[in-house]
Z-matrix of the N, CA and C atoms (Angstrom, degrees):
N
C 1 1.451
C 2 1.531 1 110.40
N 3 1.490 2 113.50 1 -36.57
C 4 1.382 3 107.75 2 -167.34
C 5 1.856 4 116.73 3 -83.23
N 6 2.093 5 90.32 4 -4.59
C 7 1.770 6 94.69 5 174.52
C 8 1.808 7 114.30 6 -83.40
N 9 1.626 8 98.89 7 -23.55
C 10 1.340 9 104.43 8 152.04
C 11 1.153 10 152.88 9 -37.45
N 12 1.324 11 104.27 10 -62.07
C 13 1.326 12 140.01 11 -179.07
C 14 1.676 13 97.62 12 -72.80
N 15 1.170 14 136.21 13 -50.90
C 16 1.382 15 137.51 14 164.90
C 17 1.262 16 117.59 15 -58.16
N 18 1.336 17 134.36 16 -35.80
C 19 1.299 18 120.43 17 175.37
C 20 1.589 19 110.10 18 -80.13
N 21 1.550 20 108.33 19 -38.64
C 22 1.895 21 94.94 20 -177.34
C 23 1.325 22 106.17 21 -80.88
N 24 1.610 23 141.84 22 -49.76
C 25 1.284 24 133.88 23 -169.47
C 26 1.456 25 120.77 24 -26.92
N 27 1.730 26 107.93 25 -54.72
C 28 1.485 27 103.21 26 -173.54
C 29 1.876 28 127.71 27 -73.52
N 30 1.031 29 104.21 28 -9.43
C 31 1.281 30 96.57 29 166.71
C 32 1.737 31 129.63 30 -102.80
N 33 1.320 32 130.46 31 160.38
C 34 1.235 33 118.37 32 -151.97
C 35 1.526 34 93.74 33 -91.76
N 36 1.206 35 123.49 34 -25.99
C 37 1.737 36 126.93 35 -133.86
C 38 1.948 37 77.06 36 -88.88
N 39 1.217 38 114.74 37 -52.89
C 40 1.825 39 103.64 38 179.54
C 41 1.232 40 131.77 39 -99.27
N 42 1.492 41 104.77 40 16.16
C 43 1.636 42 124.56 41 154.82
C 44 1.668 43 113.71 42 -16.69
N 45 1.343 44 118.17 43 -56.08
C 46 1.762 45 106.51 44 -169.98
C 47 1.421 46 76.08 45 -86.33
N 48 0.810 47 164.78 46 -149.98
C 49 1.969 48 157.40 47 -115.20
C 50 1.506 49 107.96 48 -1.21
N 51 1.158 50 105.09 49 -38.92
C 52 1.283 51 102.48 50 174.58
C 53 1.799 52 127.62 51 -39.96
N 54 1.622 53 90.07 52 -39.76
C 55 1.356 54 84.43 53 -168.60
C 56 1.497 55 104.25 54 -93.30
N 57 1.293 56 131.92 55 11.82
C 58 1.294 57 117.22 56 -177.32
C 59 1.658 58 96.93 57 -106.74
N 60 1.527 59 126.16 58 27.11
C 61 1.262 60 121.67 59 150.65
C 62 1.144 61 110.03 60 -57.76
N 63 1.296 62 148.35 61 -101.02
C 64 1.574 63 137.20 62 167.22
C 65 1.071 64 122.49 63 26.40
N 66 1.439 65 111.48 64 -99.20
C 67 1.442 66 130.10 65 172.42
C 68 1.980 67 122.09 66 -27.01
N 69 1.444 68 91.78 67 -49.62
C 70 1.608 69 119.93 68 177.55
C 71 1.894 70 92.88 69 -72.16
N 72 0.843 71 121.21 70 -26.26
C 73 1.503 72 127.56 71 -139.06
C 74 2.184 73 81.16 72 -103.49
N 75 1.053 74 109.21 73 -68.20
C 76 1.764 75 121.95 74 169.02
C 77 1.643 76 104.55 75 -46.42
N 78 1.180 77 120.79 76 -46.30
C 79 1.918 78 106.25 77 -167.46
C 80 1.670 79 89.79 78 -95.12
N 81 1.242 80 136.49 79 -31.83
C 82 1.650 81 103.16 80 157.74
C 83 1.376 82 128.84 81 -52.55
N 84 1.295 83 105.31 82 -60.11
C 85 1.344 84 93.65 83 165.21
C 86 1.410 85 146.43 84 -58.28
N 87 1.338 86 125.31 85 -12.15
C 88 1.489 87 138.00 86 147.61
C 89 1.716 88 119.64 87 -70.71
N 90 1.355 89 116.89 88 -42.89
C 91 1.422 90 106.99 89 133.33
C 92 1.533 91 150.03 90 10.68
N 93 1.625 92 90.05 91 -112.38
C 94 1.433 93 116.22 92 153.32
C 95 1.628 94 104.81 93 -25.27
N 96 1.806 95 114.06 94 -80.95
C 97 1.228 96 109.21 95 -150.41
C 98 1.728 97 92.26 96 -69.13
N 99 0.914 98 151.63 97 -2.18
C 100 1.374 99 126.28 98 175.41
C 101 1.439 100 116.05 99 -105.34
N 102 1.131 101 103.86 100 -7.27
C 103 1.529 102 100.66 101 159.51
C 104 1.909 103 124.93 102 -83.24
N 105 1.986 104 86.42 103 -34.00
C 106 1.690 105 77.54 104 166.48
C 107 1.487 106 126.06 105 -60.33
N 108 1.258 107 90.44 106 -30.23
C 109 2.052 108 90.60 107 -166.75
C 110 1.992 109 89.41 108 -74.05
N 111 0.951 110 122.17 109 -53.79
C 112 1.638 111 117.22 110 175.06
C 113 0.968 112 91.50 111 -25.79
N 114 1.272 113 128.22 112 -98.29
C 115 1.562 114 138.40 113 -144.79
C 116 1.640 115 107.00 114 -70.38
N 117 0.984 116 122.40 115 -31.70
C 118 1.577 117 111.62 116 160.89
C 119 1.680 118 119.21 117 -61.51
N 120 1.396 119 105.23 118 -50.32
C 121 1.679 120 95.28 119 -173.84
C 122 2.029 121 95.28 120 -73.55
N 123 0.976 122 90.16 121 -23.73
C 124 2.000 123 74.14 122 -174.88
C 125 1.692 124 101.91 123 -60.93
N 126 1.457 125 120.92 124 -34.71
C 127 1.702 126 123.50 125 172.13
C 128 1.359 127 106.10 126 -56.49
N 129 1.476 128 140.49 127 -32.50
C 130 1.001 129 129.83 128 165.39
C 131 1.515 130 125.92 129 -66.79
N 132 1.544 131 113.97 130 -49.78
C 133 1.088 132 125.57 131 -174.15
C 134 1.680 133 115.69 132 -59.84
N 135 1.217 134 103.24 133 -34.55
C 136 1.950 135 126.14 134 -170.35
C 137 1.611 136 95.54 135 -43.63
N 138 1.383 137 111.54 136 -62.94
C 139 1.528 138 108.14 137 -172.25
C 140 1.239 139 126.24 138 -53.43
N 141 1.687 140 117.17 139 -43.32
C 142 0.980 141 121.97 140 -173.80
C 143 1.753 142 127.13 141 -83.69
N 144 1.895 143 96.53 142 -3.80
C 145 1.610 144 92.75 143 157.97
C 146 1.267 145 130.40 144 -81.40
N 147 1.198 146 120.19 145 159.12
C 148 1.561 147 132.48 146 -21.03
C 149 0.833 148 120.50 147 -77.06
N 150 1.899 149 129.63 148 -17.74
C 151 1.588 150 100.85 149 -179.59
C 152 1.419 151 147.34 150 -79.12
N 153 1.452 152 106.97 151 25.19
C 154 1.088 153 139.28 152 171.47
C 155 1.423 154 137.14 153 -74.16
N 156 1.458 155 95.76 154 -42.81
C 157 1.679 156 127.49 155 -168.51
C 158 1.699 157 104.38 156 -106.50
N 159 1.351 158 96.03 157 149.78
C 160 1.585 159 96.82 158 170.62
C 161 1.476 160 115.36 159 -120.95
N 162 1.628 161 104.12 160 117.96
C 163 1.456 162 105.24 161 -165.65
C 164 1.477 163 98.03 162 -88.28
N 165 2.057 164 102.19 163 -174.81
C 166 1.619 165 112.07 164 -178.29
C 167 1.998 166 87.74 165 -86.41
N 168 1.162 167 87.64 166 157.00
C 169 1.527 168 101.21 167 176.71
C 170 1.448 169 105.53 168 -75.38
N 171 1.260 170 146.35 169 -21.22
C 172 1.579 171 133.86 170 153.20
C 173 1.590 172 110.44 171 -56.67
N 174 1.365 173 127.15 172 -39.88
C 175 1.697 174 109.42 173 173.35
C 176 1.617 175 127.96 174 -89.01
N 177 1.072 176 116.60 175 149.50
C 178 1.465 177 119.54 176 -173.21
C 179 1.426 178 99.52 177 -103.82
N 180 1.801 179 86.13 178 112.75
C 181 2.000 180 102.94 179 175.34
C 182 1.609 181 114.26 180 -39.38
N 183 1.180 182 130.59 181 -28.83
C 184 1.700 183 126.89 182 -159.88
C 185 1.599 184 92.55 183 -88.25
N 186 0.991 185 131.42 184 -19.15
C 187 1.448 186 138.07 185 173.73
C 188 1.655 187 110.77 186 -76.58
N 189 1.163 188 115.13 187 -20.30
C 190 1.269 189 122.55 188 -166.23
C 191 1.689 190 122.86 189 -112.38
N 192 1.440 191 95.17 190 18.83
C 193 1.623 192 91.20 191 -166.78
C 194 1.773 193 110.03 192 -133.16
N 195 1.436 194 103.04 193 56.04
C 196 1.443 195 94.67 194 177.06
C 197 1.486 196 100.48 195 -112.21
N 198 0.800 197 127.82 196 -166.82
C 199 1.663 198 141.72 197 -175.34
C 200 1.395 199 121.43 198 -93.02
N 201 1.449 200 115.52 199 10.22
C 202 1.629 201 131.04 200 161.73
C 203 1.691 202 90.35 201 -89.21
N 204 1.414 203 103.51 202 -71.80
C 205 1.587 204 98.26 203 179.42
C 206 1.847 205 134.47 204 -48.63
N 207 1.274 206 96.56 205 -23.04
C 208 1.717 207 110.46 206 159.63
C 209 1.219 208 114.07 207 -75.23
N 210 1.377 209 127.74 208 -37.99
C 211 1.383 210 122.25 209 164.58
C 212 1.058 211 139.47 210 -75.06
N 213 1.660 212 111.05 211 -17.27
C 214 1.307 213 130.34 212 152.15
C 215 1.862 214 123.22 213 -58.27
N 216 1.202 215 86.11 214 -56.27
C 217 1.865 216 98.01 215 158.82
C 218 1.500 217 117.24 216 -49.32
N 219 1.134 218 122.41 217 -50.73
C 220 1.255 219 117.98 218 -169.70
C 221 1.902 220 116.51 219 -85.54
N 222 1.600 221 96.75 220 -8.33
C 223 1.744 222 96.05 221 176.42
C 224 1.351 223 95.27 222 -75.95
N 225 1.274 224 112.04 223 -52.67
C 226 1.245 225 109.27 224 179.17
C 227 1.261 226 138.86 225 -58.90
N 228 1.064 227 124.91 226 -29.43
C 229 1.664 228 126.38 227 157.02
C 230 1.493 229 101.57 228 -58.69
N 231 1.373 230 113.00 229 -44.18
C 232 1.556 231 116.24 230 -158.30
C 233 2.098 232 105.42 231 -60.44
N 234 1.006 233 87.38 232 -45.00
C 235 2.035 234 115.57 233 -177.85
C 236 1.332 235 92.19 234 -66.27
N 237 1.022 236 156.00 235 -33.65
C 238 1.310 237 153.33 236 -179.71
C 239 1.411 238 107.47 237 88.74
N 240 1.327 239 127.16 238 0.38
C 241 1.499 240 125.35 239 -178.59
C 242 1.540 241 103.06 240 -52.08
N 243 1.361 242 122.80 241 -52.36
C 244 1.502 243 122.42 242 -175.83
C 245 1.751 244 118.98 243 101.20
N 246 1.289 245 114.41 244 179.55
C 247 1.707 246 89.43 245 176.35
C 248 1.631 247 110.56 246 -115.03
């Protein structure tokens, strides 16, 4: 934030930008942290598909267990939607 804040402050012409470092500065960082915990709990989850999970009986678990689908699992726990 503070390499931000140093590059827009000194000039006049993007002075009001200036102040939406902050703001810009808060939704990266909420961001970031929700993508780390995504992608961290999906590193947990990865191993334990499929025999972990309980699929619908139309899909076949061995189809379902790469690390797009762990990361898919884990936005979703993460989002609170649920399964």
């Amino acid at each position: 934030m503070r390499g931000l804040w140093r590059l827009l402050s000194p000039s006049r012409t993007v002075r009001g930008a200036a102040g939406l470092v902050g703001p810009l500065g808060m939704v990266g960082v909420v961001v970031m942290w929700a993508s780390g915990v995504s992608v961290g709990w999906a590193l947990v989850y990865w191993p334990h598909m499929p025999e972990a999970f309980a699929f619908s009986t139309a899909l076949d678990p061995a189809e379902h267990s790469g690390p797009v689908d762990a990361l898919y699992i884990s936005m979703v726990i993460v989002a609170t939607l649920g399964l």
